[in-house]
N, C-alpha and C positions, 0 to 999 in steps of 0.2 A: 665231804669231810675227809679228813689224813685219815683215820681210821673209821673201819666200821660200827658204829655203836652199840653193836649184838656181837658180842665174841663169836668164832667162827665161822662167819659170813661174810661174802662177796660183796655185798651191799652194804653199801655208804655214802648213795646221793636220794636224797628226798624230791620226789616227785611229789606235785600238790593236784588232785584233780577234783572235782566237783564230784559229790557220793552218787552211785550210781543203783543204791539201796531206794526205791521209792521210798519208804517210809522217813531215811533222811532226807529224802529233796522237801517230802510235804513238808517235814519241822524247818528245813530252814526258808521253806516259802512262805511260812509263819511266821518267824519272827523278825523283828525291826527294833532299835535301839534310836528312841528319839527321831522316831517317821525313818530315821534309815534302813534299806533292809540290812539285813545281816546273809553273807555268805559263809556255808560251814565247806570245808576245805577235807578231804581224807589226807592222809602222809603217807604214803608208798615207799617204800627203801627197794633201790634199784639198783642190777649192776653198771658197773662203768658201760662194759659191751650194751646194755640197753640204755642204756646213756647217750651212748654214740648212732645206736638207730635212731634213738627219736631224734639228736639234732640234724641225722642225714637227710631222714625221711620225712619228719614230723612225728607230731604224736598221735595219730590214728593207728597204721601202723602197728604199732607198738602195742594200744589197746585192741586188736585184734589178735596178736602173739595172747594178749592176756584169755582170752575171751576162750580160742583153740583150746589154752591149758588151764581149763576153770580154776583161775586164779582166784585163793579165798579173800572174802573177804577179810579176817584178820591172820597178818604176817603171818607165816610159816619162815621160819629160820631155815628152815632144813630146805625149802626149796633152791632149785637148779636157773640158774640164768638161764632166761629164754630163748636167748640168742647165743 
């Protein structure tokens, strides 16, 4: 995004990763829309700098950066790029 969509934060590129909450993997192992499954998607706002790891590196990586800094499950504004 030009701007980031939480005023003063570094973050403004949406990362989409599969929940790593068991309780949402079961619901979306659950359900299906006309025999299709359905995938539920999390939204991560990242900075550019971990923007740039993941397409040097990949995205593993990156989820271990998270992992070191018990990244919460929901946003913190006030959080530091991790790179």
């Amino acid at each position: 995004m030009p701007a980031p969509p939480v005023p003063g934060t570094d973050f403004k590129t949406f990362l989409f990763l599969t929940p790593i909450i068991k309780r949402d993997q079961r619901i979306a192992e659950a359900l299906s829309i006309a025999s299709d499954p359905v995938e539920i998607l999390t939204v991560n706002l990242i900075s550019d700098r971990e923007y740039e790891l993941i397409k040097k590196e990949g995205v593993d990586g990156f989820l271990d950066l998270l992992d070191e800094n018990d990244y919460p499950p929901i946003f913190d504004p006030s959080r530091r790029s991790y790179v």
